[in-house]
N, C-alpha and C positions, 0 to 999 in steps of 0.2 A: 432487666432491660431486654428488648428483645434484640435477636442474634439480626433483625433485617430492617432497625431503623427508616431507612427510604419508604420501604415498600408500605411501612406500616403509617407513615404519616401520607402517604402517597392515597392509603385507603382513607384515610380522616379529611383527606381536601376539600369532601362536598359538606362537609360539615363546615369545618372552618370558613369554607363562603359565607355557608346561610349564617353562621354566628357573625360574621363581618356584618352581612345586611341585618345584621336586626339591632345590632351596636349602630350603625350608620342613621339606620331611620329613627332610633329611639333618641337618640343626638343631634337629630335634627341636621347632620352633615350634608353638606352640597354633591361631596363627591370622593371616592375613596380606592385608590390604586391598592394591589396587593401584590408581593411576589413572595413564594415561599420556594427557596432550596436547600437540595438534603444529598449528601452523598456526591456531590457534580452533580445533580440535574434538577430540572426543574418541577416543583411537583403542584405549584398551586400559580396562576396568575389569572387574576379576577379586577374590577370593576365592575361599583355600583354607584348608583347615583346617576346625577348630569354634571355635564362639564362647564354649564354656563346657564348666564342668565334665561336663555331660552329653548333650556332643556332638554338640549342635546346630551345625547346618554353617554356617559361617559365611559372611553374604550381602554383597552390596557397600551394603544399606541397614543394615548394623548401626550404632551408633555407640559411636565410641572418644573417651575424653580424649583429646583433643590438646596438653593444657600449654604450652608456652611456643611453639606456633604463636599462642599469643593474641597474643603482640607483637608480629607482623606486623600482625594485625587493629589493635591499639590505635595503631602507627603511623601507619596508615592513615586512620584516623579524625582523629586530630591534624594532618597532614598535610592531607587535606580541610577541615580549620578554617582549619589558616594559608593556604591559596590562599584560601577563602573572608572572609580578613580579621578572624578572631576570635577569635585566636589567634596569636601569636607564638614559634618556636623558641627566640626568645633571654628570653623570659619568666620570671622566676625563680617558683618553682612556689611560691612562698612568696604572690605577686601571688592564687596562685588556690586555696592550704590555708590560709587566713590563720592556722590555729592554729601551723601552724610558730613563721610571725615572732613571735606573741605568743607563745611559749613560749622564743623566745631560739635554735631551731635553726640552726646554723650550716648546716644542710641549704635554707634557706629562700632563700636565694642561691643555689642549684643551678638550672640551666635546664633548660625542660625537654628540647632538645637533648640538653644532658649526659646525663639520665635516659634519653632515648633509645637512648642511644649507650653506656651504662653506665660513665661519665666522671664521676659525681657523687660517685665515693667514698661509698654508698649500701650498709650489710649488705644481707648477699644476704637473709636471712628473720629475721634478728633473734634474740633467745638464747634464746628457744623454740620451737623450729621441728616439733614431734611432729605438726602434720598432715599432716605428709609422711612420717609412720608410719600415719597414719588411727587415730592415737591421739587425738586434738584435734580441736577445731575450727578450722577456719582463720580469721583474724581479722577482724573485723570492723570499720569507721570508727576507731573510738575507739581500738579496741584495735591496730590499724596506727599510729595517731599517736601513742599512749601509747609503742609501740616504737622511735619514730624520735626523740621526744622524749629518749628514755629514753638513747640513745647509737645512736643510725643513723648517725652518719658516722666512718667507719673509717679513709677514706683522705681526700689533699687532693682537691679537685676538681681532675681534669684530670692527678691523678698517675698513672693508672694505670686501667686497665681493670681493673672489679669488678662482674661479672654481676649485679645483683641483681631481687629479685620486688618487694622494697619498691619500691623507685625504680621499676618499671612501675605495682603498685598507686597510687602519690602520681600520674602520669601521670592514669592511672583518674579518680580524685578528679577533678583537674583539669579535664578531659571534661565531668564533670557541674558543674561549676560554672558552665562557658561557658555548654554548651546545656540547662541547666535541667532534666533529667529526666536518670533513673537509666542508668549507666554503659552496661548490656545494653541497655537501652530506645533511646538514641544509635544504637548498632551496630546492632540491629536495622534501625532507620528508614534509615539513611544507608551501608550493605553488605548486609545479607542480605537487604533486601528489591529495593532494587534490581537482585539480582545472580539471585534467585529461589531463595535457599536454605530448603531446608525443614528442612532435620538439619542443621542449623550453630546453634551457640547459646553464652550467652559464660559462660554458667557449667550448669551439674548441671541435669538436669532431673528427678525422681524422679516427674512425671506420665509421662513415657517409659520408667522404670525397664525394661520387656521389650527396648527396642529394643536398649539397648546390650549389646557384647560384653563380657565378663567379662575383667578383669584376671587375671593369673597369676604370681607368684611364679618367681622362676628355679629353675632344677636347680642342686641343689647335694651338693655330695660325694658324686657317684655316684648319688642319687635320682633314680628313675624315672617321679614323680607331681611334677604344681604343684598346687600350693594357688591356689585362686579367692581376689578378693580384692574389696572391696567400693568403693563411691561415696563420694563426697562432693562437697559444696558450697562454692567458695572465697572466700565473700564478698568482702570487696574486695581480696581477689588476682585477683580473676576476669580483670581488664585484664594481669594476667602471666599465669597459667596457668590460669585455668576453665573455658576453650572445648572445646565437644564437636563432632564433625563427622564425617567418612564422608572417607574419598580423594577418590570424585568430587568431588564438593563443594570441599575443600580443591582442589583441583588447578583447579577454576574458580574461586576465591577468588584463589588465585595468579598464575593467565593475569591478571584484570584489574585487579590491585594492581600488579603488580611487569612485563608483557611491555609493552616500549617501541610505542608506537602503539595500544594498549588503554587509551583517556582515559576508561574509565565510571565507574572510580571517583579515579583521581588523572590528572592533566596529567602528560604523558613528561616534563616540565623534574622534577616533583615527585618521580617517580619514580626520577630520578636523583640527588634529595639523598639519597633513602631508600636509595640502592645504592652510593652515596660513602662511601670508607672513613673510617671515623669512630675505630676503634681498633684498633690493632694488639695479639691476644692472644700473649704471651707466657707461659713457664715456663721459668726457670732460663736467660733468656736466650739463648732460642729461639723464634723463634714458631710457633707452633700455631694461629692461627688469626685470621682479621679479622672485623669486626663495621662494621656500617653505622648507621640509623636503624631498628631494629626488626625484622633480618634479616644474616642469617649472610653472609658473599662467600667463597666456594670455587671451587674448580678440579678438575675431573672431567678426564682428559684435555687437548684443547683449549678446553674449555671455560669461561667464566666465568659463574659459576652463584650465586643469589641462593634466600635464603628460612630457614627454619630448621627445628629439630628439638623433638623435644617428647619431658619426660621423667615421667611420671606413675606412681605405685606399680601396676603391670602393665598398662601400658601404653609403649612407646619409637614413636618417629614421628619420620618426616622429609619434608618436600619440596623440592625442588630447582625452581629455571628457571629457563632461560635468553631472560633480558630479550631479545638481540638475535635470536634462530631461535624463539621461541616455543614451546621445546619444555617441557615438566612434566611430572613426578614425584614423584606420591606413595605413602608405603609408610607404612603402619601396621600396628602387631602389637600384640598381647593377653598379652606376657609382661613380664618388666621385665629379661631380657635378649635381648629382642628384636634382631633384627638388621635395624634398618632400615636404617643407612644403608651399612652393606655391601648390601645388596640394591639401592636405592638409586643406588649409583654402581655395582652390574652392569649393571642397567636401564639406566643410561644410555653405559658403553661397551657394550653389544648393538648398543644404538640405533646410538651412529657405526659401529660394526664394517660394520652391515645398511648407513650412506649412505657407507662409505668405505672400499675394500680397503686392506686392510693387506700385501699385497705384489702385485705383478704375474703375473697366470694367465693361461697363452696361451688363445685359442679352441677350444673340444672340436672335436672331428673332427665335420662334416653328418651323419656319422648317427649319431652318441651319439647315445641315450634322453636325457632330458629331466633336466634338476637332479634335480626332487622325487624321481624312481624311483629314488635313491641313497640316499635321506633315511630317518633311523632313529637307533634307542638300541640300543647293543651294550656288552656287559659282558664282561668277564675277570679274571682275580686282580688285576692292578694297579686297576682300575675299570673306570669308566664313558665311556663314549663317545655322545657328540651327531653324527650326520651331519647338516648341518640348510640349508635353503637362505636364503640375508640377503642381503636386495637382489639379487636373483636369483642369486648365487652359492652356493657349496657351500661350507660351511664346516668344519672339525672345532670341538668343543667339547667341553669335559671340565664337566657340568653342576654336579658335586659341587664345585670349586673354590672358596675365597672369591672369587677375583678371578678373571673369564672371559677376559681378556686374554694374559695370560702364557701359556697353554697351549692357546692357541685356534690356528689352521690352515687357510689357504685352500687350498683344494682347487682342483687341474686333473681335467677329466675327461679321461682319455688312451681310456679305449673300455669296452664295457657290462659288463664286468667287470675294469675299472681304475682306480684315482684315483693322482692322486700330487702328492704335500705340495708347495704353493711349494717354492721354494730357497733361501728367506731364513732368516738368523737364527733360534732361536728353538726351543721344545721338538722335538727331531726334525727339524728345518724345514730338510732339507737335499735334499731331492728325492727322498727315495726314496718306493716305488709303495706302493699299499694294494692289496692285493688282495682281491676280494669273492667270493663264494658267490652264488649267487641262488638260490631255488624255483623249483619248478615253474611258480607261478605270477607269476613276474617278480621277489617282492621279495629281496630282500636277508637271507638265510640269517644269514651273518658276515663279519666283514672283519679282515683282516690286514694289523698294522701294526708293522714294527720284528719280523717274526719270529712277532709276540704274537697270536693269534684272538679276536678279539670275538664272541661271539654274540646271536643278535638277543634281543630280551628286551621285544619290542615284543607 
């Protein structure tokens, strides 16, 4: 690993873009936010695409629904209570909705923990759920406790992991009962203003209506067009899913929630109850997936990685960090089959590829020309080809792929018109030579590989 992580994905950024745009346009995506940070700081923020039906290009200031990244935020603030002493994990939320208990909820006995952790057997949105058609409104005080009243508890507590919005909304509630002033109002005061966010917000803002990117419908059945798709406001869902925000932002929201040694907004002991597996997701007795206190735990390669995804009518989002390297990743899109989190976990094997060879490349001969004077996009019937330099190495890539791993390629420089494949494992990956073309004027005409000609297309 190298001894300067930062600096060295710092140098991979212009890659990572163009690999962004070529995932983007081969997916046929509307529009694609990106933030990458490494070390505290910022090393990649990019937009491509447009942000709407009529083609406006889409900026890294637009803002997207973010959905159910709110539960990070709402843990975070809960969490900030209980170290601050005002607040208890093991509190039954019942102590802070008192309508539950007076209305006989068996839900009123759930903790807020459990809620956290989505352990309180809690419907997910309750048996009308059409504002996640943007047919509806989404629910309001009354109409949230009229719904939990009504039959919100589906499973026992603690039987099972059961995603729900209700159970962050009642969280919400809660929030405002402690600290006296409204759910967003809390958030504001105690994360975005500490943190310096300006386009972060915990629910809909329609005084900003230009800023945001336009939702879009998926392709379906061979259609060539999406449909734009419009706003809304999530009342008291807003602590599950009303938050709007931008990548950067979100990706600095991340660093100081959830990266171990970043105390601004919680204590690293705090930040470890919130990264402690709290549920194991299964289906059909398999698991699929872990859940914490208000955040996803995944594995990316070597990786142990924290945070979550967000799912909103044209809009899909995802962030990732890693608590112990400090590194973050955010990807948001303007479709609702967006592909964040495939992009996502590219982004983040690029990352190690650039801070970790993936097989052993002798030293070029003293007078090889230089990595970059190899560097290029070549195409031929089979595809596409990346010559690209990561971590000061030469690498091959096949840009078009879901996964950039599998078919990726270190490169030896054997002489100014030679490369040749490690020997390892792997597509092709048996040693044999590339051979290149050059211009006149030094670059790279085409390269042959396995027989095959790529030409340049740069």
């Amino acid at each position: 690993m190298t001894t300067d992580p930062t600096a060295t994905i710092r140098d991979a950024a212009t890659y990572l873009r163009t690999w962004l745009e070529s995932q983007a346009a081969h997916r046929r995506v509307p529009g694609v936010q990106v933030a990458v940070r490494s070390g505290g700081e910022p090393v990649l923020s990019a937009a491509v695409g447009v942000a709407d039906a009529a083609g406006t290009p889409l900026t890294p200031e637009h803002l997207f629904h973010v959905a159910s990244h709110s539960k990070t935020f709402t843990a975070t603030v809960v969490l900030q209570l209980v170290e601050a002493g005002r607040m208890r994990l093991d509190d039954p939320i019942g102590v802070h909705v008192p309508e539950l208990a007076d209305g006989g909820s068996p839900l009123a006995q759930a903790t807020v923990r459990e809620l956290l952790g989505h352990q309180a057997g809690v419907t997910r949105d309750g048996t009308h759920a059409d504002f996640w058609q943007l047919e509806a409104p989404f629910p309001d005080r009354a109409a949230l406790v009229a719904a939990v009243l009504g039959g919100g508890a589906v499973h026992g507590r603690n039987e099972r992991f059961k995603y729900s919005n209700v159970g962050y909304a009642l969280v919400g509630l809660a929030v405002e009962a402690v600290t006296g002033v409204p759910y967003a109002e809390h958030v504001r005061r105690a994360v975005l203003e500490p943190l310096g966010l300006t386009r972060t917000g915990a629910d809909h803002d329609p005084g900003r209506a230009g800023e945001y990117a336009a939702g879009h419908t998926a392709l379906l059945l061979g259609e060539r067009t999406r449909r734009p798709l419009g706003h809304a406001r999530t009342g008291a869902y807003a602590p599950a899913t009303g938050f709007f925000s931008t990548a950067e932002e979100l990706s600095a929201f991340a660093e100081a929630a959830l990266v171990h040694g970043d105390e601004r907004l919680l204590s690293t002991v705090a930040q470890r109850i919130m990264q402690r597996l709290e549920s194991e997701v299964t289906a059909y007795g398999t698991e699929i997936g872990r859940y914490g206190l208000g955040v996803d735990l995944s594995t990316v390669g070597d990786r142990k990685l924290v945070g979550h995804s967000g799912g909103w009518p044209g809009h899909i989002t995802l962030t990732l960090a890693d608590p112990a390297a400090g590194l973050v990743v955010s990807v948001l899109t303007n479709a609702i089959d967006g592909p964040a989190q495939e992009l996502a976990h590219g982004l983040v094997k690029l990352v190690d590829a650039a801070l970790q060879p993936r097989a052993t490349v002798p030293s070029p001969p003293v007078d090889a020309p230089p990595p970059h004077s190899f560097t290029g996009r070549f195409a031929g019937l089979w595809g596409v080809l990346d010559v690209v330099e990561l971590g000061g190495r030469l690498v091959l890539v096949r840009p078009t792929a879901p996964d950039p791993l599998p078919g990726m390629e270190e490169l030896q420089i054997v002489a100014a018109d030679t490369l040749r494949v490690a020997p390892e494992p792997g597509f092709g990956g048996t040693g044999e030579a590339v051979h290149l073309e050059r211009a006149p004027d030094g670059s790279v005409r085409s390269l042959r590989l396995a027989g095959v000609t790529h030409r340049s297309i740069e």
